[in-house]
C-alpha positions as CSV (number, residue, x, y, z in Angstrom):
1,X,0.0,0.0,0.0
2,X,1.5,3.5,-0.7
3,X,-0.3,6.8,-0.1
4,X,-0.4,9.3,-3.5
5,X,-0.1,12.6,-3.2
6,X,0.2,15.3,-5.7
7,X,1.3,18.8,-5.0
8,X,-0.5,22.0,-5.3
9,X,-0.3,25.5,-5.8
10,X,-0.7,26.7,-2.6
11,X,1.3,25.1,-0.2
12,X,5.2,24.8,-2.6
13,X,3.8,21.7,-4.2
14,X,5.5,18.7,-1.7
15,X,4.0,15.7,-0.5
16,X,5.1,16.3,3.3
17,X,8.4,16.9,5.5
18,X,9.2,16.5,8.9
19,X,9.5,18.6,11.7
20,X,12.8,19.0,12.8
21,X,15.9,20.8,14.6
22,X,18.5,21.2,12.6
23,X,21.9,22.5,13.3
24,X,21.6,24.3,9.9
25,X,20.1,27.6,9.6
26,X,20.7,31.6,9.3
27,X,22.0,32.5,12.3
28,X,20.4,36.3,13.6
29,X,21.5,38.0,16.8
30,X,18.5,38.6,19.1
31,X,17.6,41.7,21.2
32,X,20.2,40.2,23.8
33,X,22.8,40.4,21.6
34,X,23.0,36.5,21.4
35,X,23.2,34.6,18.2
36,X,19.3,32.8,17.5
37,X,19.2,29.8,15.0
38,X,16.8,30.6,12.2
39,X,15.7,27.6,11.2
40,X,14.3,27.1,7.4
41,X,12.2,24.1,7.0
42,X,11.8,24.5,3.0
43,X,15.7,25.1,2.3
44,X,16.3,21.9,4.9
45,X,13.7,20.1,3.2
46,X,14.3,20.6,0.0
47,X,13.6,17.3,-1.4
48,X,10.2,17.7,-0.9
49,X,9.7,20.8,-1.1
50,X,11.3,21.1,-4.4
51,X,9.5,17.9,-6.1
52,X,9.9,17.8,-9.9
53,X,7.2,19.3,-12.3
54,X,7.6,17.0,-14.7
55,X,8.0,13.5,-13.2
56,X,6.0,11.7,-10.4
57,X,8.9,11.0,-7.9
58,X,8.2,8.7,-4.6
59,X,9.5,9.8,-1.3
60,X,8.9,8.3,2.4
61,X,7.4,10.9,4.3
62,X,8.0,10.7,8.1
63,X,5.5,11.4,11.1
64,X,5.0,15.3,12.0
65,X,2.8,17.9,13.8
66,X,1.0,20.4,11.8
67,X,-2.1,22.9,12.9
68,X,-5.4,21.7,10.8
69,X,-8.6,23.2,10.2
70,X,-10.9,20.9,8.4
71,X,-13.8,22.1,6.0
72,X,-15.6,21.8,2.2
73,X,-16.1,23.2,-0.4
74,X,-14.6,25.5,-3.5
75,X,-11.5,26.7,-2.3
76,X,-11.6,29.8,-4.7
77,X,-15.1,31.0,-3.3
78,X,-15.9,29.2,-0.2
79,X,-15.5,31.8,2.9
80,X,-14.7,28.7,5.4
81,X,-11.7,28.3,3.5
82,X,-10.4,32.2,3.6
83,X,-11.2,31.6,7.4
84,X,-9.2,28.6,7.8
85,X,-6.3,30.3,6.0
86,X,-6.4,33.4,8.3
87,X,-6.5,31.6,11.6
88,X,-3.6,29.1,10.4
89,X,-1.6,32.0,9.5
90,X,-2.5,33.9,12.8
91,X,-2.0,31.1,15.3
92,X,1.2,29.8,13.3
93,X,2.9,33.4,14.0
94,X,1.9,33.5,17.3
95,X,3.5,30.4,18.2
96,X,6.8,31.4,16.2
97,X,7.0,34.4,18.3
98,X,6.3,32.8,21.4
99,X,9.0,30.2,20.3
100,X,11.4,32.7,19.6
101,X,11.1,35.3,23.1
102,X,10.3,32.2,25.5
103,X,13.0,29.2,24.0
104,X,15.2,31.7,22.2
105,X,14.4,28.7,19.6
106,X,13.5,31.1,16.0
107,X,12.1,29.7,12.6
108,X,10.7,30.5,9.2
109,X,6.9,30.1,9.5
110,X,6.5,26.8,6.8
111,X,4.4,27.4,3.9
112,X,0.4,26.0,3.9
113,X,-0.5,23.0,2.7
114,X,-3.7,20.7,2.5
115,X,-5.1,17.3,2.5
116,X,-7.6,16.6,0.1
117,X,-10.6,13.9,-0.2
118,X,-14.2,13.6,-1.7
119,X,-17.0,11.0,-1.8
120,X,-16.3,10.4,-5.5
121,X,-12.6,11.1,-5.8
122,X,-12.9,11.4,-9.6
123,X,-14.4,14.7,-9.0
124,X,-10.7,16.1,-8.9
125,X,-9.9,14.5,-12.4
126,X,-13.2,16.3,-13.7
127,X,-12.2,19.2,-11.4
128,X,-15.4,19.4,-9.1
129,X,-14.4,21.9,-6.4
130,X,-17.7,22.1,-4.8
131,X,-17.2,18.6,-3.7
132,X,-14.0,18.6,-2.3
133,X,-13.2,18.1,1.0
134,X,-9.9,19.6,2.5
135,X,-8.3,20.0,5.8
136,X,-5.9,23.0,5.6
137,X,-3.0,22.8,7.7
138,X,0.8,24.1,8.6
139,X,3.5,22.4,10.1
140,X,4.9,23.2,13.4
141,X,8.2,22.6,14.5
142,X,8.7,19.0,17.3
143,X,9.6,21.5,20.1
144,X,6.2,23.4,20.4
145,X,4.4,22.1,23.2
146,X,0.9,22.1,23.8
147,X,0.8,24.9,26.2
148,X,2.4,26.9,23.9
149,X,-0.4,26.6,21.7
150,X,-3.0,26.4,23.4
151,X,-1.6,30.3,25.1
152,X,-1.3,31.3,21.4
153,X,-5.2,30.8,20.6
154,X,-6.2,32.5,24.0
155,X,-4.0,35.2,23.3
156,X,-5.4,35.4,19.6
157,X,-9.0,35.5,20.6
158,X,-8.5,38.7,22.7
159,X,-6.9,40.2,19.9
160,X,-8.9,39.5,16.7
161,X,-12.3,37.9,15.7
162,X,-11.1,34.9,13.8
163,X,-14.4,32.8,12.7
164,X,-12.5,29.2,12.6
165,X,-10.0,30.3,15.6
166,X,-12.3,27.5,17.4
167,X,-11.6,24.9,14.6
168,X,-8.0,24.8,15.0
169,X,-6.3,21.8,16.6
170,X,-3.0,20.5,16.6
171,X,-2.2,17.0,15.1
172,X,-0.1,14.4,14.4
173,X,0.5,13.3,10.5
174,X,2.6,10.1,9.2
175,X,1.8,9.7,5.6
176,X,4.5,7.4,5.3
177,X,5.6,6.3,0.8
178,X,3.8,9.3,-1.1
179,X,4.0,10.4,-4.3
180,X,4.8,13.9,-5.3
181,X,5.4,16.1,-7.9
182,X,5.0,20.1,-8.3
183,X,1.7,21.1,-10.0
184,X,2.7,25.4,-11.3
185,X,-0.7,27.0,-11.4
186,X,-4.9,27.3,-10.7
187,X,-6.6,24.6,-9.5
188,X,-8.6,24.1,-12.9
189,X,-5.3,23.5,-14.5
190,X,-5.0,20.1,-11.8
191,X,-7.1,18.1,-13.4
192,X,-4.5,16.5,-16.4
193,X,-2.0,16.1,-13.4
194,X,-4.4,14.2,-11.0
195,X,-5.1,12.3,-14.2
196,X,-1.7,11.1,-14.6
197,X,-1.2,9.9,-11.4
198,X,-4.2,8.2,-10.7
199,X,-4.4,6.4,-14.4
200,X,-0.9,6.0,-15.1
201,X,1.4,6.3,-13.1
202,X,-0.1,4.2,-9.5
203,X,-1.2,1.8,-11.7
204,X,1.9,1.1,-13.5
205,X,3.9,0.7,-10.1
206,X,1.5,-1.4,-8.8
207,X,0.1,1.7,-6.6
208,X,-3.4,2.2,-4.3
209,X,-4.1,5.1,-1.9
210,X,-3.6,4.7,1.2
211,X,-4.4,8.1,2.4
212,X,-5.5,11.6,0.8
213,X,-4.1,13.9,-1.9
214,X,-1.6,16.4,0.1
């Protein structure tokens, strides 16, 4: 069994990457004067982040944490979409920040990304946005702890009305063999890629799903 994932506009076009502390990094100097560890998780990650547009390519995706906010729907019109993206975005930073002033621990906010599922799953090869199904999430680096984000939301709710603040949870992700490649542009232009994959290329390595399109 082997999950299939295809990449997509939005989110770098990658099929998944793992959270972790690397002794790699920009190094900036923080208010104290002390040298911070900037860590990039797309320039560490690079493999996936970085798939190949023009050739399916299978990777092993290890377990990570990310910050999810499920929901349906058109994701070029639908509003619960635009407010899953702005509370993602909102909490993500907040946590950063804390990160950075409370463990001194500093990092490039990863890009979004999104699972993707439907009743029919061929209404992504006829590209049927109003049937999707997505759950729109970013990555958070191994060290965050719960408290940390479960301070950040409290916080965040003093400060701003965020509709889908209240949808936001924290979860664990292990996708495991994926497929990937990088999809450049809208998501009506998809369809002929999500074609491929599904018709050609799983079935010519002996391929099922085993989990949703990331």
């Amino acid at each position: 069994m082997a999950q299939a994932n295809c990449g997509r506009k939005d989110r770098g076009a990658r099929s998944g990457r793992i959270a972790v502390s690397s002794a790699r990094g920009l190094i900036k100097k923080g208010k104290s004067g002390k040298s911070m560890l900037k860590v990039d998780f797309k320039r560490e990650l690079k493999n996936l982040y970085a798939a190949p547009a023009k050739d399916f390519t299978i990777v092993d995706v290890p377990a990570m944490h990310y910050l999810m906010i499920d929901g349906s729907g058109d994701p070029n019109t639908s509003q619960s979409y635009k407010d899953a993206i702005e509370a993602l975005y909102a909490a993500s930073y907040a946590i950063k920040f804390s990160s950075k002033i409370g463990l001194g621990r500093d990092y490039t906010v990863p890009p979004l990304e999104g699972l993707w599922w439907a009743d029919d799953m061929t209404s992504f090869t006829r590209g049927e946005k109003s049937a999707w199904r997505w759950s729109m999430m970013i990555m958070r680096p191994s060290w965050i702890i719960p408290a940390m984000i479960e301070d950040a939301i409290a916080a965040l709710r003093v400060k701003k009305a965020l509709p889908a603040l209240s949808l936001l949870r924290d979860e664990r992700l292990d996708e495991g063999r994926s497929v990937q490649i990088m999809h450049i542009g809208s998501y009506e232009d998809e369809a002929p890629v999500l074609a491929r994959l599904h018709h050609e290329f799983m079935p010519k390595h002996g391929l099922t799903f085993s989990g949703k399109h990331h």
